[in-house]
GUZA-319993 format. One record per atom (N, C-alpha, C): x, y, z. Coordinates in steps of 0.001 Angstrom, whole numbers, padded with zeros to 6 digits, always signed. Example, Ala and Ser with C-alpha at 12.3 -4.5 7.8 and 13.67 -1.06 7.14 Angstrom:
! residues 2
+013190-005690+007800/+012300-004500+007800/+013200-003300+007800/+012850-002250+007080/+013670-001060+007140/+012900+000030+007870/
This chain:
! residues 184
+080102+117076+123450/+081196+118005+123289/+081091+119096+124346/+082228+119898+124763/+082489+120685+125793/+082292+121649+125234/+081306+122925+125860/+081189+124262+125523/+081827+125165+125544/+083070+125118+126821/+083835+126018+127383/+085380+125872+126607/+085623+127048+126011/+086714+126937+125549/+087627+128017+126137/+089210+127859+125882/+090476+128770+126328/+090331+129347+125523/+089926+131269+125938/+090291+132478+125006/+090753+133111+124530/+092216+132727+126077/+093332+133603+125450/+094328+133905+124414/+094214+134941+123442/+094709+135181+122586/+094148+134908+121291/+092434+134923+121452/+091393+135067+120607/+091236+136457+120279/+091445+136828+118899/+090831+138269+118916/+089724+138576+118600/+088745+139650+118638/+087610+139565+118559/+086217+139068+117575/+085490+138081+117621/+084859+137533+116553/+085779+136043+116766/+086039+135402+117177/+086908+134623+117610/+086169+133303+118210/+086100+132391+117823/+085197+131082+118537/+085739+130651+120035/+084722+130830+120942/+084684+130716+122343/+083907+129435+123031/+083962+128618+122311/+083486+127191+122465/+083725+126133+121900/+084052+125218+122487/+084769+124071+121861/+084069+123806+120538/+083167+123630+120833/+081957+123278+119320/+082113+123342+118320/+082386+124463+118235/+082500+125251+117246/+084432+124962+116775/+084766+125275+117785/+086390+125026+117236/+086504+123531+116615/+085628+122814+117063/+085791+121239+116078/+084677+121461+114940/+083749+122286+114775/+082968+122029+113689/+084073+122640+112318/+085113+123983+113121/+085784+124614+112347/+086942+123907+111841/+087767+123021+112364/+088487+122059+111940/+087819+121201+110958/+086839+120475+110802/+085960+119504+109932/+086083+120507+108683/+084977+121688+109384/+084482+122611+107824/+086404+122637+107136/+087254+122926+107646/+088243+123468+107016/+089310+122206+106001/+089075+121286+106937/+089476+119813+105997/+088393+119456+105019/+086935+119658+105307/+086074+119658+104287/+086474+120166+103007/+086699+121482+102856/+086949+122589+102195/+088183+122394+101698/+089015+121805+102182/+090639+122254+101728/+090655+120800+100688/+089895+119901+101149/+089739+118589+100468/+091760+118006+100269/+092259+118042+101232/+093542+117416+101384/+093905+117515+102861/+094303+116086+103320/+094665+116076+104537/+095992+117314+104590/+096004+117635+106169/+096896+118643+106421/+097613+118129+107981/+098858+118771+108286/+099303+117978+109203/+099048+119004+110417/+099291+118723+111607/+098988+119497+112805/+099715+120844+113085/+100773+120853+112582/+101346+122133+111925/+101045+123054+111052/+100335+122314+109999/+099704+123328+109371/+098114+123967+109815/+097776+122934+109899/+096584+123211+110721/+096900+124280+111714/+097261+124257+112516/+098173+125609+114023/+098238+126280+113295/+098470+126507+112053/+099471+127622+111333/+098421+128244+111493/+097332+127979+110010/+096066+128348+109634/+095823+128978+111209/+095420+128336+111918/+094000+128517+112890/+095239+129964+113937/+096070+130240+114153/+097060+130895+114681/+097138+132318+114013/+097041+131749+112586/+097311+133407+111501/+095967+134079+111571/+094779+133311+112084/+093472+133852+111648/+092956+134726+112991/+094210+133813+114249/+093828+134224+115439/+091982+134320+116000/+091595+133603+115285/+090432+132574+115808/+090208+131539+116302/+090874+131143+117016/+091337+129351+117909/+092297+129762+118755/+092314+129387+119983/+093695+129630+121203/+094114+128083+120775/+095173+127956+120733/+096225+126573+120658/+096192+125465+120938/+095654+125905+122964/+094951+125022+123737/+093999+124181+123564/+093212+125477+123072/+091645+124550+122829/+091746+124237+121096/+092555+124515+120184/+092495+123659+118809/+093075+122561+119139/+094438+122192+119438/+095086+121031+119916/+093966+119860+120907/+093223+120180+121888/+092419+119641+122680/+091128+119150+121491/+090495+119999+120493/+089931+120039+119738/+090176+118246+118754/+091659+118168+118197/+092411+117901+117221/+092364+116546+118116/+092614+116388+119415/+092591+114966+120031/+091001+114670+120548/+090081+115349+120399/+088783+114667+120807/+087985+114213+119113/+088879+115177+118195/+088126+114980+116993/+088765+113481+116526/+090195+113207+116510/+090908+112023+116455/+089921+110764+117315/+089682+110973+118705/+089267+109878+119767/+087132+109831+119091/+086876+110624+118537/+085382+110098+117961/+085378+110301+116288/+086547+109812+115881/+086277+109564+114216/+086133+110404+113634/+086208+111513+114180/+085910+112728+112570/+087151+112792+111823/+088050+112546+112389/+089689+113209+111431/+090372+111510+112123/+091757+111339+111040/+092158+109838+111142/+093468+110863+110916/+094521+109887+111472/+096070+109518+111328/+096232+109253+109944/+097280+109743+108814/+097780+108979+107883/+099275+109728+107995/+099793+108385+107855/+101409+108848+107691/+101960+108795+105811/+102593+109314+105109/+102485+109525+103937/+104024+108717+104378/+104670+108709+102681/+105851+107974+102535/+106796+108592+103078/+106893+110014+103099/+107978+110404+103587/+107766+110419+105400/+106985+109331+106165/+107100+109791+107686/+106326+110894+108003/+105793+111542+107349/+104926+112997+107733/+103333+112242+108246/+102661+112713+109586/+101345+112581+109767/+100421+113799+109248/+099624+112652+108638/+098675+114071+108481/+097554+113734+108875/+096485+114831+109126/+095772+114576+109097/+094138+114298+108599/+093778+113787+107963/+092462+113590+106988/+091114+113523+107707/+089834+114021+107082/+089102+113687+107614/+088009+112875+106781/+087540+112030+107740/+086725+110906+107750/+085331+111216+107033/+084556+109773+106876/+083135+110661+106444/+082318+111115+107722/+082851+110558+108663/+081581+111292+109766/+082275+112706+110075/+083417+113135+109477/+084125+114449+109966/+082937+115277+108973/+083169+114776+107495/+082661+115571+106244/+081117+115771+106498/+080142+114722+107348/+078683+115069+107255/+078673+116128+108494/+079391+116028+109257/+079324+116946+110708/+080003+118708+110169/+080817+118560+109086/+081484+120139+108706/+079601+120572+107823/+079402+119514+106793/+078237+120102+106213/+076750+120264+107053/+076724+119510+107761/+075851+119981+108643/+076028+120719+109618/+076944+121344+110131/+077207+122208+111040/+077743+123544+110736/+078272+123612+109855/+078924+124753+108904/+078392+125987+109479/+077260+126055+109182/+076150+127543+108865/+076632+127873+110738/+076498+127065+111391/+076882+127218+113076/+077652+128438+113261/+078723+128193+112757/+079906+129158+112309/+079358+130626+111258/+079649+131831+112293/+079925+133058+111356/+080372+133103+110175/+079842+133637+108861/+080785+133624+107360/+081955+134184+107594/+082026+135060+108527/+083428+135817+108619/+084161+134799+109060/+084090+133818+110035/+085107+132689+110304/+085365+132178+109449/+084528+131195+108093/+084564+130611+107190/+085240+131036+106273/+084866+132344+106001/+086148+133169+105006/+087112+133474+105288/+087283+133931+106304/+089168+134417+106977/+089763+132511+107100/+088719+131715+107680/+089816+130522+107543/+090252+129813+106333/+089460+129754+105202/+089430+129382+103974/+090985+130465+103314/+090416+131673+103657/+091536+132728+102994/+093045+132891+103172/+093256+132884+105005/+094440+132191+105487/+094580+130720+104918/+094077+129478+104880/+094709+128311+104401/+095018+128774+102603/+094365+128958+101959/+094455+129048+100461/+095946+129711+100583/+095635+131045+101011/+097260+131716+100926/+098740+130741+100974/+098255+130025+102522/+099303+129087+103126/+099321+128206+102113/+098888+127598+100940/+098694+126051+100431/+099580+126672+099432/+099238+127862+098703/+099862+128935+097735/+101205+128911+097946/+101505+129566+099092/+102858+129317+099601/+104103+128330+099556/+103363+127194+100303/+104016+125955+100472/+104210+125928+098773/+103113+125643+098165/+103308+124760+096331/+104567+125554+096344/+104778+127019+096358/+105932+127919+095799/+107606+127280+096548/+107250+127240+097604/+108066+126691+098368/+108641+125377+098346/+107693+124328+097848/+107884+122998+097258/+108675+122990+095765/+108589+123812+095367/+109299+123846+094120/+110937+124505+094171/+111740+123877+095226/+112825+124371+095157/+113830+123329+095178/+114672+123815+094388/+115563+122549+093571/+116819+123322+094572/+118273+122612+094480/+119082+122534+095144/+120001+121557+094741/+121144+121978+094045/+122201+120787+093807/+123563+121681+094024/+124510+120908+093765/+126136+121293+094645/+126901+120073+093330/+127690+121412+093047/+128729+120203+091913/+130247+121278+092463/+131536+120300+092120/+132608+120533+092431/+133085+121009+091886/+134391+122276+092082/+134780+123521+091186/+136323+122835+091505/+137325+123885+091065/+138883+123209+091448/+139229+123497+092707/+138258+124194+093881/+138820+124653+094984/+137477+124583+095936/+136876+123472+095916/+135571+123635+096889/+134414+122850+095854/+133373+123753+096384/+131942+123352+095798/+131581+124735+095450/+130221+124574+094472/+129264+125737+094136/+128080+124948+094400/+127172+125566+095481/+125343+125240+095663/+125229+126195+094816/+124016+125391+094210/+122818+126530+093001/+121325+125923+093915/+121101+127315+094715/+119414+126845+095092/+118802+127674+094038/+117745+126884+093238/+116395+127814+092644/+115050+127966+093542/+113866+128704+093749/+112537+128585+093782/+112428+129350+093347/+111536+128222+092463/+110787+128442+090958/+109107+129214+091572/+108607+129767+090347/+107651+130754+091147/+106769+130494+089888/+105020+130725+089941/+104830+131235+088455/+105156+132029+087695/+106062+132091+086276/+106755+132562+085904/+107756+132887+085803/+108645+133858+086454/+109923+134095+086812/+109962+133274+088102/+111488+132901+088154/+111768+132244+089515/+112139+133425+090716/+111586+133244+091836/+111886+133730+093344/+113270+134237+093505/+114019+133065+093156/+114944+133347+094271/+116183+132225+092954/+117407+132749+092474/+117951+132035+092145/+119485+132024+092262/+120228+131377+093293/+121492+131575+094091/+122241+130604+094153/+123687+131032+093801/+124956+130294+093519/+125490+130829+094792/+126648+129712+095310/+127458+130012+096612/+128402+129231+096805/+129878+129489+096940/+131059+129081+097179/+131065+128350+098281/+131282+126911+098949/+131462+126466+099521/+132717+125271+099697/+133488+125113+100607/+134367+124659+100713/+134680+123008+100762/+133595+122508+101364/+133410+121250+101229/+131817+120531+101064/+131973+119246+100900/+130871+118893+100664/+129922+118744+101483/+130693+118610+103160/+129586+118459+103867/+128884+119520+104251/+129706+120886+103714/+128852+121961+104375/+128124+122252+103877/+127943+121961+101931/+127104+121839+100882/+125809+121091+101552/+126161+119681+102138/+124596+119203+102782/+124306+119977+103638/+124753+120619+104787/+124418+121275+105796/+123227+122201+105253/+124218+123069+104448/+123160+124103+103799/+122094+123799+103064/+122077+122897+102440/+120892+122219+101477/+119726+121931+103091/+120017+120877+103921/+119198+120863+104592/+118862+121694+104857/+119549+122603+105443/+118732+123988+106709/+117995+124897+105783/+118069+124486+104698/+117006+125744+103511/+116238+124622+103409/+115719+123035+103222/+114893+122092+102760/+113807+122043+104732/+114438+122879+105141/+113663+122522+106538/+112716+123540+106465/+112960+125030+105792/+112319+125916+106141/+112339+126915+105101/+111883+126144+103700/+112624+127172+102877/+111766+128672+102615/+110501+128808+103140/+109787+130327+103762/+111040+131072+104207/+110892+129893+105158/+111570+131503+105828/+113541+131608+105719/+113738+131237+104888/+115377+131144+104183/+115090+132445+103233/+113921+132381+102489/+113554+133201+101501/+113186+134585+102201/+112396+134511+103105/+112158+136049+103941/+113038+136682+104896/+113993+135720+104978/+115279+136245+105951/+116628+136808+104909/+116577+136369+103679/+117309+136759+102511/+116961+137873+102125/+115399+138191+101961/+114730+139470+101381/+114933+140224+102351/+115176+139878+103642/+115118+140864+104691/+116461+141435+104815/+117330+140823+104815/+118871+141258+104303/+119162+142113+103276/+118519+141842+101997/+118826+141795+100699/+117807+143583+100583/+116946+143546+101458/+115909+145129+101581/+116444+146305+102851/+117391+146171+103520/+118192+146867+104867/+118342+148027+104054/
């Protein structure tokens, strides 16, 4: 493995060697014990601002090309990615390598993010016909009280799908661009 890693836009306490940026990928699929896709993965390693892009992505294809992490495509077309058993003996034996402060800020950023998504996964969306158009009802459901629960006049049906998709693509941030409106 290569020692020299891309810094830029590491903030300080920040892994500066490849090594380590693949032991930190393993430990974090170790830990999360569910494959995750390369997007989320970026997310994580981006919010913690401990990994430059460059060198996680570069990371993500040398860990793929020697077996630690595998390809799985799930039913819906999504890749994710899982890791292997030689990923899982290389996170537990290498772990301690890694600062606790890395281990905890990355564990803490993914948990949040996994938190998120479940909240986010739970959003229903249907469209029934009135005498002059459509009404969408989006819910996300939350523990307990629901998030977010919205009725909307629409004129036809296809604009009913339109909108259903463009909230099923991104429904974070449908929800934080609403609150951000909804708080002016």
């Amino acid at each position: 493995m290569s020692f020299n890693a891309f810094v830029g836009g590491i903030q300080p306490g920040g892994l500066t060697n490849s090594f380590e940026v693949k032991v930190l990928v393993c430990f974090l699929l170790d830990h999360i014990k569910q494959p995750l896709t390369f997007d989320e993965l970026n997310e994580i390693f981006q919010n913690t601002g401990l990994v430059n892009y460059f060198e996680f992505a570069e990371s993500m294809s040398d860990l793929e090309k020697t077996g630690h992490i595998r390809r799985e495509t799930a039913q819906d077309g999504i890749e994710y990615f899982a890791l292997t058993e030689v990923g899982s003996v290389t996170a537990q034996t290498f772990q301690k390598t890694l600062p606790l402060s890395v281990r905890e800020k990355t564990m803490e950023v993914a948990y949040k993010l996994s938190e998120a998504r479940k909240c986010m996964d739970e959003v229903q969306i249907t469209y029934q016909p009135v005498a002059d158009g459509y009404i969408l009802n989006m819910v996300m459901k939350d523990i307990g009280s629901d998030l977010l629960d919205l009725k909307v006049f629409l004129p036809t049906e296809e604009e009913c799908l339109r909108v259903k998709e463009r909230i099923q693509q991104d429904p974070a941030q449908f929800y934080a661009q609403t609150m951000a409106l909804l708080m002016e």
